[in-house]
N, C-alpha and C positions, 0 to 999 in steps of 0.2 A: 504494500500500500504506500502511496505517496500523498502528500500537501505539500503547503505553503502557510506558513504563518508569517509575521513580524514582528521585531524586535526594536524597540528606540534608543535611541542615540542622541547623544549633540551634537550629530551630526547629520540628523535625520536615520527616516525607518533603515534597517538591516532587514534583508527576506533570507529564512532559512526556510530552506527547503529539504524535506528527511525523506528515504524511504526504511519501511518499519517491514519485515519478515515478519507475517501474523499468527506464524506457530509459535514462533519466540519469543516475539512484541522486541524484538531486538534491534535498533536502527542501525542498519547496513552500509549506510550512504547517507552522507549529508551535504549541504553549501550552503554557505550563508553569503550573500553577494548584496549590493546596496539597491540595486534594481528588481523588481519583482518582473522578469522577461521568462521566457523559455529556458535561457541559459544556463538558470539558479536550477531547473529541475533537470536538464540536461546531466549536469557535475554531479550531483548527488543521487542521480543513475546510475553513472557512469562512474562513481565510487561504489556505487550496491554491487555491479556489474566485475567492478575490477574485485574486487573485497571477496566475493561468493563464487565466480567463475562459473554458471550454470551448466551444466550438461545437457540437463532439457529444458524445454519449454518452459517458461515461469509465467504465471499472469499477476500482471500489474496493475492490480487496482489505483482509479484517483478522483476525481469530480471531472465537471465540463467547464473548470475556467480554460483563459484562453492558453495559456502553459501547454496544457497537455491535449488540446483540441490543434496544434499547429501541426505543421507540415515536416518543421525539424523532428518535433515527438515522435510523431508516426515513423522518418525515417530511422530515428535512434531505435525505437521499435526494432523495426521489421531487422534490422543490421543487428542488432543482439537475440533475436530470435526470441524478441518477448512480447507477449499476447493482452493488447490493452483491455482494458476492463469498466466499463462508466456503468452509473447507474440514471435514470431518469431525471432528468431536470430537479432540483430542490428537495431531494431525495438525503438530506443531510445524513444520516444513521450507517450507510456505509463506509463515512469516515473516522467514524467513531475513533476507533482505537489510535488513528492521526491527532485526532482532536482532543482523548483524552492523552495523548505524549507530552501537549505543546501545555495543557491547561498543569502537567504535574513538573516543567518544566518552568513555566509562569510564574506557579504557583513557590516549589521548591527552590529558586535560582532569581530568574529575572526581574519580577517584583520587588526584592528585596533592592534591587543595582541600579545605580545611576552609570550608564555605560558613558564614556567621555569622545567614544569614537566606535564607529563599523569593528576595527580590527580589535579592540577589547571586549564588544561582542563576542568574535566570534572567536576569540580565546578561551573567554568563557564558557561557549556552549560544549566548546571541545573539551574543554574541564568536566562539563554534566553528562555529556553522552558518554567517553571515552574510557573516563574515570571514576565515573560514579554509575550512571546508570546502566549501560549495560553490564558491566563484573560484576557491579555491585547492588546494587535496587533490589530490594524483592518485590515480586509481583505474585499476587492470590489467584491469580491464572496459570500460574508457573508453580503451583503448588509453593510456595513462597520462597523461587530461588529466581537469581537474579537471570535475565535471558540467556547469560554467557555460560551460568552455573545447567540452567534448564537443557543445552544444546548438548554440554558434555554428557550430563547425562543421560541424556537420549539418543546420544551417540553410543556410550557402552553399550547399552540394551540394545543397542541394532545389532551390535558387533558382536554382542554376547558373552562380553566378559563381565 
């Protein structure tokens, strides 16, 4: 799954754009860039992309702003061999788990920050996802281990050790 939220500054909004693995709730990919364009969801694909290396087919949930309704999307798409995924017009509820990232983010980190610039943003957020939330966060859907702790372990169990 993918969004777009943002971030303030004194230097005006920062757009961070994540994609989140919804077995894990683990964000895979992220960018935070100062423009909310195509580009910002482009990177933080194309970090999910680089980071996971798919073998098959992945589908890529996200809304119908204009990010992920262009023409570059599509091609990042079809060139990664990943299968978009929308749901109907104002259909909020299939972003959920994007939307509840950004609001435990908001809530745990950015609220608290007066950010002085873009690049202390996104220092920061590299602090919450990298070093906090996925190693470490627990999540009640993860039976209370954090997504990094949940992947291992559902890695032994496939493996069968």
């Amino acid at each position: 799954m993918t969004d777009i939220t943002y971030i303030r500054t004194h230097q005006g909004f920062a757009y961070l754009a994540v994609v989140i693995d919804l077995f894990s709730r683990r964000v895979v990919g992220w960018s935070v860039q100062a423009r909310q364009t195509t580009n910002v969801v482009l990177q933080a694909s194309l970090s999910a992309v680089w980071r996971r290396k798919p073998k098959d087919r992945v589908l890529v949930h996200s809304d119908q702003g204009s990010q992920f309704t262009s023409m570059e999307w599509a091609s990042f798409l079809k060139h990664h061999d990943l299968q978009p995924s929308m749901s109907r017009r104002g259909n909020c509820h299939d972003n959920a788990v994007a939307e509840s990232f950004f609001n435990l983010l908001k809530r745990e980190r950015i609220r608290r920050t007066v950010y002085r610039s873009r690049d202390e943003a996104r220092r920061d957020v590299f602090d919450y996802i990298e070093m906090f939330y996925n190693p470490t966060r627990k999540h009640a859907r993860n039976g209370m281990l954090s997504p990094i702790e949940f992947e291992r372990q559902h890695k032994v169990k496939a493996e069968g050790v």
